[in-house]
C-alpha atoms as a printed R data frame, in Angstrom:
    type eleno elety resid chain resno       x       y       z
1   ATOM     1    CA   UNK     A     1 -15.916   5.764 -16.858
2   ATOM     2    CA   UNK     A     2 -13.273   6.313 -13.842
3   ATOM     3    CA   UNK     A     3 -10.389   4.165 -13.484
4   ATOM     4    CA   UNK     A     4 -11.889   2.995 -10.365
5   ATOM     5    CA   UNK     A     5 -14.906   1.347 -11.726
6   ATOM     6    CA   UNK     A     6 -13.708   0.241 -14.914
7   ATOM     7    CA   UNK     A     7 -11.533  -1.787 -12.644
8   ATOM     8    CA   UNK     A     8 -13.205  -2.742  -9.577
9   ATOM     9    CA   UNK     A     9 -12.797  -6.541  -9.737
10  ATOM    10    CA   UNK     A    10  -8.730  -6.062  -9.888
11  ATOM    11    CA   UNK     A    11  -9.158  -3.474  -7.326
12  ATOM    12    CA   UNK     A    12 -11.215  -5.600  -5.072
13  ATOM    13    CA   UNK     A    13  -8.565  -8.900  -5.676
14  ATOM    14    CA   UNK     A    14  -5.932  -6.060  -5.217
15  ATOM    15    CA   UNK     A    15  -7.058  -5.113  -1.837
16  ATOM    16    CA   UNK     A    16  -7.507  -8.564  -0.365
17  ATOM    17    CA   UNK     A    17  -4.226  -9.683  -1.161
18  ATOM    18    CA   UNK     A    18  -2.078  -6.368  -0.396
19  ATOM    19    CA   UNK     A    19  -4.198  -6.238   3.043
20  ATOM    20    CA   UNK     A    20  -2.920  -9.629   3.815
21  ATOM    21    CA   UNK     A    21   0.426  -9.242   2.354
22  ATOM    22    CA   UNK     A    22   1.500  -5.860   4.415
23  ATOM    23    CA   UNK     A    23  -0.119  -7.128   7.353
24  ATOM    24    CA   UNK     A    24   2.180 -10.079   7.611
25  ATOM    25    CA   UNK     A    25   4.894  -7.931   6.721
26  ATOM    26    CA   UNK     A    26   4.205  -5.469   9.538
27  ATOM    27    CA   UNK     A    27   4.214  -8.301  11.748
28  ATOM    28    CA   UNK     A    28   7.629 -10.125  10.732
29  ATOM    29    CA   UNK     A    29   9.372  -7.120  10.251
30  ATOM    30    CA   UNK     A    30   7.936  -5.837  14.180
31  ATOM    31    CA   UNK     A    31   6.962  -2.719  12.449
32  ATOM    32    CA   UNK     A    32   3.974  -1.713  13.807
33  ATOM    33    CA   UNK     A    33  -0.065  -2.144  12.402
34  ATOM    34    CA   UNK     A    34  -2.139  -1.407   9.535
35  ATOM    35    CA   UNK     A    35  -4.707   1.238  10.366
36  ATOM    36    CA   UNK     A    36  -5.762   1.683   6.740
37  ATOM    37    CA   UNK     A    37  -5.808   1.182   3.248
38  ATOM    38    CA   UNK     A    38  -8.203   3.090   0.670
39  ATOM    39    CA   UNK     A    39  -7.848   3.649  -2.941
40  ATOM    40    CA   UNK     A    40  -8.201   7.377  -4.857
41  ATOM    41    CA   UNK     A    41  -8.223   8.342  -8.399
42  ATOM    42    CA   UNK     A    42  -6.458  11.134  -9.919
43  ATOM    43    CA   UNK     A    43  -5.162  12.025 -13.641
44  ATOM    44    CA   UNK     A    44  -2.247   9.760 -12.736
45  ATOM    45    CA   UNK     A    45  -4.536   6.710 -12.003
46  ATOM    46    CA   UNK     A    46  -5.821   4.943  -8.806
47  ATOM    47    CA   UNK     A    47  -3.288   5.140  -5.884
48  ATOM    48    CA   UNK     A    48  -3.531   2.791  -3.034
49  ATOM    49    CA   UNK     A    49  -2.562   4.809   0.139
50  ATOM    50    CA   UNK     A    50  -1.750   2.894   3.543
51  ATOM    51    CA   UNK     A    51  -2.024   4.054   6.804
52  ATOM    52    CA   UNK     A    52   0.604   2.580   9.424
53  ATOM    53    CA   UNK     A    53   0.886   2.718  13.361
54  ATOM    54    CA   UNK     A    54   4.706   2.122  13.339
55  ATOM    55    CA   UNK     A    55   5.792   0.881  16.793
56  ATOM    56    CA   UNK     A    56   6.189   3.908  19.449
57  ATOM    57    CA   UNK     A    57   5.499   6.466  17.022
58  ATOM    58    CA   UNK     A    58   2.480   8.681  17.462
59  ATOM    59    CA   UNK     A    59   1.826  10.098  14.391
60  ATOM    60    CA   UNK     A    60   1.027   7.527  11.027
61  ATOM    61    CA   UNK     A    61   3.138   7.127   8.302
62  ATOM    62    CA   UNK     A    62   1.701   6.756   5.006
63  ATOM    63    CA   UNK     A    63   2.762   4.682   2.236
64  ATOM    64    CA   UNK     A    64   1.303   5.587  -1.447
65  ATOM    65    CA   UNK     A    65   1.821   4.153  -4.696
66  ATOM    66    CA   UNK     A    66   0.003   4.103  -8.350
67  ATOM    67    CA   UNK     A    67  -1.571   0.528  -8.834
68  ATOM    68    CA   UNK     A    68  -3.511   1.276 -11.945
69  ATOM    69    CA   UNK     A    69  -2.420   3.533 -14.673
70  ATOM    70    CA   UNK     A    70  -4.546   5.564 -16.878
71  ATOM    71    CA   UNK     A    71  -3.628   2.327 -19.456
72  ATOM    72    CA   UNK     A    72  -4.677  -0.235 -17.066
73  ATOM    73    CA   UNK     A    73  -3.104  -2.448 -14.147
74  ATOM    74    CA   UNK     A    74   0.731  -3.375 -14.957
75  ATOM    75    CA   UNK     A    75   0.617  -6.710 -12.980
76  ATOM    76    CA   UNK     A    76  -1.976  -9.129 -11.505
77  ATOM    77    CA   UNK     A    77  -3.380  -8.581  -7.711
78  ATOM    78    CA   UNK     A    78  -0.832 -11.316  -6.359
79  ATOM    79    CA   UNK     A    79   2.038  -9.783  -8.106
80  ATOM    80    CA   UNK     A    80   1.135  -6.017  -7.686
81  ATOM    81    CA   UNK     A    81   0.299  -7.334  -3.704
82  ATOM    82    CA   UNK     A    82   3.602  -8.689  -3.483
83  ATOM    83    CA   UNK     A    83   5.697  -5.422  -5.249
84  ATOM    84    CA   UNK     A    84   3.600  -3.490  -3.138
85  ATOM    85    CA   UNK     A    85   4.353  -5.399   0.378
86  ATOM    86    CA   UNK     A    86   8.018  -5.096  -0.876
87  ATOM    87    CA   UNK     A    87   8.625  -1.933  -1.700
88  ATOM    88    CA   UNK     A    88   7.014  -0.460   1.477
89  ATOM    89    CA   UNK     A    89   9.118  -2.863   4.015
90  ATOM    90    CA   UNK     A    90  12.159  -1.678   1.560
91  ATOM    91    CA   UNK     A    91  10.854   2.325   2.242
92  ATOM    92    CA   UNK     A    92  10.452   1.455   6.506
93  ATOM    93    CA   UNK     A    93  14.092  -0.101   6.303
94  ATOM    94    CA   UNK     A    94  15.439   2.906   4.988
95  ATOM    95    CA   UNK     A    95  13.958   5.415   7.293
96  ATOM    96    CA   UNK     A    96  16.234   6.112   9.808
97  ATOM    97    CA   UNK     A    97  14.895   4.661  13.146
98  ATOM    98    CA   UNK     A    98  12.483   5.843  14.622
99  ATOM    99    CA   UNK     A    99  11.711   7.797  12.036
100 ATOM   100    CA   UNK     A   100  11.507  11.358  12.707
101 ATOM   101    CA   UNK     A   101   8.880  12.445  10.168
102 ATOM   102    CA   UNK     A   102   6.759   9.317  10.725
């Protein structure tokens, strides 16, 4: 059974709350917009990959990150939503601005 459906509940939780969380991120920070967030498998485990329209840049930067190991989740939705909604804000405010490979 894949990662992915072993652990769609989490995923599902996981997706509500790190939608909501980078979106009000974006928005404080004046970053720019979510244009998407999906979830893929691989032999590393299930990576959530966002898509962001970062303010007067044309081309989308993408944010990716493991949320589910091939031993299972490491946190709960809210926390992994919250690490998640961190560490990208932490990755835009160390691009140099605007960011040139955006």
């Amino acid at each position: 059974m894949s990662l992915q459906k072993q652990y769609t509940e989490y995923l599902r939780e996981l997706e509500i709350d790190v939608r909501q969380g980078i979106n009000d991120s974006l928005t404080s920070e004046k970053y720019g917009t979510l244009n998407s967030l999906n979830f893929h498998e691989d032999d590393q485990g299930v990576w959530l990959e966002a898509s962001v329209q970062l303010r007067n840049i044309e081309t989308p930067w993408m944010f990716r990150r493991v949320v589910v190991r091939p031993d299972g989740p490491l946190d709960s939705p809210l926390m992994a939503s919250t690490l998640l909604s961190t560490a990208m804000v932490e990755d835009l405010d160390t691009l140099p601005w605007p960011p040139a490979s955006a």
